[in-house]
N, C-alpha and C positions, 0 to 999 in steps of 0.2 A: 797553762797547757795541760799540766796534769787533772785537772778539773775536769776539761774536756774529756780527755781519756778516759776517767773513773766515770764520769755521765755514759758516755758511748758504751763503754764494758758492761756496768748497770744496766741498760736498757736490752743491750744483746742477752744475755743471762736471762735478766725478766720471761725477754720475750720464747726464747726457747722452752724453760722451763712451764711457763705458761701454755706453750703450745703442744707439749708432752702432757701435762696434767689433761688437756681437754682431750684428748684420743684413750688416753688411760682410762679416764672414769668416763667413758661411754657406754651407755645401755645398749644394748644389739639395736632397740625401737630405734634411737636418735643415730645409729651407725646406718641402716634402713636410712632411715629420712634425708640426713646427709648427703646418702648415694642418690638417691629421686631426685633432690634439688640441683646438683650439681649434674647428673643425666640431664634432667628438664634442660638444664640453662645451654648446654652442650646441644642439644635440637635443635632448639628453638631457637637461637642465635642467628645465626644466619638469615630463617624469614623475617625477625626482629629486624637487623642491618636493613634487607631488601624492602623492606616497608618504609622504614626510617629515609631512607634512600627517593625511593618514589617520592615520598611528600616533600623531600628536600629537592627534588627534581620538578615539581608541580609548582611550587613557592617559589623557585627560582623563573620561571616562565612566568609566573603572574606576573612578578616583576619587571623582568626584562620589557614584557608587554605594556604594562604599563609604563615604565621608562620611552617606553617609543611613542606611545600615543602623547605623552607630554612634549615629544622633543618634534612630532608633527605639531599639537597645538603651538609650540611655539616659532614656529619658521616663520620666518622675515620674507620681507616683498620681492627681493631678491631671489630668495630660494623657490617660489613662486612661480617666477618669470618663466615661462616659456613649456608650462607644465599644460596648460590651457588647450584643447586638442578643436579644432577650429573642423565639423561635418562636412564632408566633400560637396559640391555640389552634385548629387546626382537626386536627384526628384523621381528618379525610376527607382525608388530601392523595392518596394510591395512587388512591380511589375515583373521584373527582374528573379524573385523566386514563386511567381507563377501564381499571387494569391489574390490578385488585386480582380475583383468578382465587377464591383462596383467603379461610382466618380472615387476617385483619392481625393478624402477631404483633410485638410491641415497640409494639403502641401503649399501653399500662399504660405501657412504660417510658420513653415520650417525655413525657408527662404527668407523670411525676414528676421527671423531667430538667427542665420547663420551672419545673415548680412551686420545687425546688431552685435553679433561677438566678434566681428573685424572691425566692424567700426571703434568698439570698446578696445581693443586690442591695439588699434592704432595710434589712439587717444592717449594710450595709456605709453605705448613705444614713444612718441613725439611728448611726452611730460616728460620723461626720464632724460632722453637726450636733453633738451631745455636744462634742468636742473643738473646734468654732468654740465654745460656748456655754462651755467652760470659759475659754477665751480669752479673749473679753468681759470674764466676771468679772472675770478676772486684771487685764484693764486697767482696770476699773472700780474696783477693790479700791486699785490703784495711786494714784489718785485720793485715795480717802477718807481723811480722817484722823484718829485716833483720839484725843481729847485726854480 
């Protein structure tokens, strides 16, 4: 313990006497310089922080951003479900804000575009049930026992 103590003591001493010796033998030039640098850091400190700040604010957005666009590429069929937004029928949309000069061509084939994403849509509702319903079973079969 006493080791301790004589280290510690030692090191306080050094460091004072050390830090008197360098203000002592200073030239007026290096007393100047001293003041400039520590003025400068005194300034400029704060637009330093606000800078540091934004890029640490911009890097954090990339991030984040990115974080999302992975956590869309990875969504399941589930999370999917019911996102799918099925076009009204109305075949008067041109008509309707007063633009339609001409025949409306491509309306044949929005009506079958629309009628295809219900078809798809239904196809896809009636597989899901199916496979919840095979599921059940399964668990219910699990169940029974056959003696």
């Amino acid at each position: 313990m006493d080791n301790i103590a004589d280290l510690a003591s030692t090191i306080g001493n050094r460091f004072v006497t050390n830090l008197k010796g360098s203000f002592v033998n200073m030239t007026p030039e290096q007393m100047i310089r001293l003041v400039v640098i520590v003025g400068a850091y005194l300034l400029l400190r704060p637009y330093l922080v606000k800078l540091g700040a934004k890029a640490q604010l911009k890097a954090h957005e990339e991030e984040e951003a990115r974080a999302e666009a992975e956590a869309k590429a990875k969504m399941s069929a589930n999370q999917l479900r019911g996102r799918v937004e099925v076009p009204d029928d109305t075949d008067d949309e041109d008509e309707a804000a007063g633009q339609a000069s001409g025949p409306d061509w491509g309306k044949k084939a929005r009506r079958r575009q629309r009628e295809m994403i219900k078809k798809l849509l239904a196809a896809e509702e009636q597989r899901l049930r199916e496979s919840q319903e095979e599921k059940e079973d399964k668990d219910i079969e699990e169940f029974l026992v056959n003696e």
